[in-house]
C-alpha positions as CSV (number, residue, x, y, z in Angstrom):
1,X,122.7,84.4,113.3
2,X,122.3,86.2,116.4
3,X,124.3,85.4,119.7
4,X,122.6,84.2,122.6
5,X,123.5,87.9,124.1
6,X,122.2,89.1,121.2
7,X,118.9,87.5,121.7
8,X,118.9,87.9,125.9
9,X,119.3,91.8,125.2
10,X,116.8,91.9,122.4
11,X,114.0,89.8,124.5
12,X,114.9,91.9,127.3
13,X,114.4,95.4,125.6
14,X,111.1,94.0,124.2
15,X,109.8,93.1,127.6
16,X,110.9,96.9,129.1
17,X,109.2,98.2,126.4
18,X,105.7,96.4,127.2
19,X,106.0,97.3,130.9
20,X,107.1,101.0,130.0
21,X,104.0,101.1,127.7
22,X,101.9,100.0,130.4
23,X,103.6,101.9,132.9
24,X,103.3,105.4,131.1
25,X,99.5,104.0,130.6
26,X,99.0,104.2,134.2
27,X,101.2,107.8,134.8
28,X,98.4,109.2,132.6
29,X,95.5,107.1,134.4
30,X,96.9,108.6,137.8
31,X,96.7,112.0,136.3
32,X,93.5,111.5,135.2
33,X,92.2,110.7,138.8
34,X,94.1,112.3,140.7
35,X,95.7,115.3,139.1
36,X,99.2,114.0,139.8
37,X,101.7,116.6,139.2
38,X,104.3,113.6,140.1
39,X,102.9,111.4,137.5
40,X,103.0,114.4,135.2
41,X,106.2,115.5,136.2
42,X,107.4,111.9,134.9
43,X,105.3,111.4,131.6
44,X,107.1,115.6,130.8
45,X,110.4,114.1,131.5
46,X,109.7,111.2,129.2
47,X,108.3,112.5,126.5
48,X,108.6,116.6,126.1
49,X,112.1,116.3,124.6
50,X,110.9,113.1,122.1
51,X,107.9,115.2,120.8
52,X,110.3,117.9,120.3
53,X,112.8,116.1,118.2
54,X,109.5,114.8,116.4
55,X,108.1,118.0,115.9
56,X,112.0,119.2,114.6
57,X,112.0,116.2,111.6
58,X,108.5,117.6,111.1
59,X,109.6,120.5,109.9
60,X,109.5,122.8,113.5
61,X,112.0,125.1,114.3
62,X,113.9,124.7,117.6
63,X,111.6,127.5,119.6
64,X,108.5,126.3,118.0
65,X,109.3,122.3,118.7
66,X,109.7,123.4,121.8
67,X,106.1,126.0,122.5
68,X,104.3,122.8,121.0
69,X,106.0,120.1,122.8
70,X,105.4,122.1,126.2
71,X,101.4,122.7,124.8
72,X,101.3,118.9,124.0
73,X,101.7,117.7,127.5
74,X,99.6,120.7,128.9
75,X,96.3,119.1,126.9
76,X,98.0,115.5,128.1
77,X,97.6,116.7,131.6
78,X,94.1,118.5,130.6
79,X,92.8,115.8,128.6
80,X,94.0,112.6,130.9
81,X,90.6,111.7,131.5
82,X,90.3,110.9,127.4
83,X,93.1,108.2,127.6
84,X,91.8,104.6,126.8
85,X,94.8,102.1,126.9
86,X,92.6,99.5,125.3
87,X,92.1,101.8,122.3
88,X,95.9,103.4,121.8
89,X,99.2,103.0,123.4
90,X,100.3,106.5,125.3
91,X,103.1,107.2,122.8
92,X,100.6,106.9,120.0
93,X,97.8,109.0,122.2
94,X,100.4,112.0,123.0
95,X,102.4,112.1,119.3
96,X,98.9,112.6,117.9
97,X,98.1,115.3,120.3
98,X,101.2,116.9,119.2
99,X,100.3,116.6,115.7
100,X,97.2,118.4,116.0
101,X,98.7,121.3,118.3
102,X,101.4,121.6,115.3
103,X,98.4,121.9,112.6
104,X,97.1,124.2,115.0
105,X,100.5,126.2,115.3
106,X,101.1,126.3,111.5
107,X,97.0,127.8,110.4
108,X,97.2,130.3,113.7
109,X,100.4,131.9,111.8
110,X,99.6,131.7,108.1
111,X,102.4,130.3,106.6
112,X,102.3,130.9,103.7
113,X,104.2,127.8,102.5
114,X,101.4,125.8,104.6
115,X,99.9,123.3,101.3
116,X,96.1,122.8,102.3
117,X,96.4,119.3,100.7
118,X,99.0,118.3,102.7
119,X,97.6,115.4,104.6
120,X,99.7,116.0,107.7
121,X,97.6,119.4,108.0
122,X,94.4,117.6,108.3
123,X,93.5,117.2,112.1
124,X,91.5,114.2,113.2
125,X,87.9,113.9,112.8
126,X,85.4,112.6,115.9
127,X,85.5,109.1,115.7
128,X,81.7,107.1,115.3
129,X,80.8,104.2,117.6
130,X,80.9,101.9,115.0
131,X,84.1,103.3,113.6
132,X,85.8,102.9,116.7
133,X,84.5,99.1,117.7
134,X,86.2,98.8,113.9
135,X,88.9,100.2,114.5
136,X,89.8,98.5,117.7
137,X,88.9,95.3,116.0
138,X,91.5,95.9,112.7
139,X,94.0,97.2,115.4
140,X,93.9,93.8,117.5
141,X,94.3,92.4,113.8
142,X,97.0,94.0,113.1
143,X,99.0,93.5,116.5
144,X,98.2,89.4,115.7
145,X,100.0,90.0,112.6
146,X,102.4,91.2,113.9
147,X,103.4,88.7,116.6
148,X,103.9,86.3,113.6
149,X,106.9,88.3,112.3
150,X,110.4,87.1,114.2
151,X,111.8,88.9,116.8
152,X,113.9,91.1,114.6
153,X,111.7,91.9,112.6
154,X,108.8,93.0,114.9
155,X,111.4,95.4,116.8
156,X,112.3,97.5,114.0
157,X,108.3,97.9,112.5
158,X,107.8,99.3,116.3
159,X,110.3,101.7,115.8
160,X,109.7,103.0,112.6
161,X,105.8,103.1,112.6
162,X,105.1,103.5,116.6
163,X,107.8,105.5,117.0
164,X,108.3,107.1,113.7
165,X,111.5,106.8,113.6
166,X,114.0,107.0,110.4
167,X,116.1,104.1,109.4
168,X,119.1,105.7,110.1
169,X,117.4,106.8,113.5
170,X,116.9,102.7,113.9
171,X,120.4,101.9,112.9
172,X,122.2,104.0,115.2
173,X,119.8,102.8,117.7
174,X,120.2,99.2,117.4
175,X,123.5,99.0,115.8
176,X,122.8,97.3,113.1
177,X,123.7,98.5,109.5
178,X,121.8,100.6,107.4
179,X,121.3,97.6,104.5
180,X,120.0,95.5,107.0
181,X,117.3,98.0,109.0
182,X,116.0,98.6,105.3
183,X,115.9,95.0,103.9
184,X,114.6,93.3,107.2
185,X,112.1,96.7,107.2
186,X,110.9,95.1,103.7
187,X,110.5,91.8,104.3
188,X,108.8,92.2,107.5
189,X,106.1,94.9,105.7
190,X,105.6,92.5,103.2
191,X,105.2,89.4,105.6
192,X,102.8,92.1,107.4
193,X,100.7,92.5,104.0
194,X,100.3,89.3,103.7
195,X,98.8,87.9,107.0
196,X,96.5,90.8,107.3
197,X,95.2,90.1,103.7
198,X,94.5,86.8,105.2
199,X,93.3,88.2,108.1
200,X,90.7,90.7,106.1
């Protein structure tokens, strides 16, 4: 069982993360009207070295994790105006963005290692109306689900599919052992699979 510090610090870092979610929302908002270079400065000092490191487990090197990152938040601060906090959180918003300018990266120099069926190569399509009321509606679904799952369990499904982190990443970060990131990571998808089966 968890100690009662255990669960103070746990509720605690789930409530920072809300507000930094809705915080970083509003950096990008101010940007968007405003052309903030103090809001930017802030989201680039937040994010540029995490979209590096994410661009590095990608497969990057160090120099090209780093011409990406920097062209990430350029079209973040180009492209503020696009943000809608109802329809993505900004972590998801700017990782994608870094995503495509990767895909981008990789077809400009013609590796020739680059496999045109890899799916991580395949940039986003436009988005319909009704594809997007759908997939706001499966998304609100899915964040019902996953207020069902404890506590525990919810944390660590943030980290590794909002955050795409490893479980080793998750286990360092939360102290916890490897065994039991991976077996609550299992239960918790499979609690997950089940209420949005009901929920579909």
């Amino acid at each position: 069982m968890q100690s009662s510090g255990q669960n103070i610090r746990s509720a605690r870092e789930v409530l920072e993360r809300e507000q930094g979610v809705a915080y970083f929302a509003s950096l990008i908002e101010t940007i968007a009207e405003h052309k903030s270079r103090d809001a930017f400065a802030e989201l680039f000092k937040h994010f540029a070295p995490r979209l590096k490191g994410y661009l590095m487990r990608l497969g990057s090197s160090d120099p090209q994790a780093e011409e990406i990152a920097q062209e990430a938040m350029l079209t973040v601060w180009r492209k503020a105006h696009l943000y809608k906090r109802d329809l993505a959180a900004p972590s998801t918003w700017i990782f994608v963005i870094a995503r495509n300018r990767r895909i981008d990266m990789l077809r400009r120099l013609r590796f020739p290692e680059i496999d045109p069926d890899d799916p991580t190569l395949v940039g986003d399509e436009p988005t319909r109306p009704d594809e997007e009321l759908i997939g706001r509606v499966e998304a609100d679904k899915v964040r019902g689900a996953l207020t069902k799952l404890p506590e525990e369990q919810r944390e660590l499904i943030q980290l590794a599919f909002y955050k795409g982190w490893s479980h080793s990443e998750i286990a360092r970060e939360t102290e916890l052992p490897l065994g039991t990131v991976k077996s609550r990571l299992r239960l918790a998808i499979s609690r997950l699979r089940n209420e949005l089966e009901e929920r579909f």
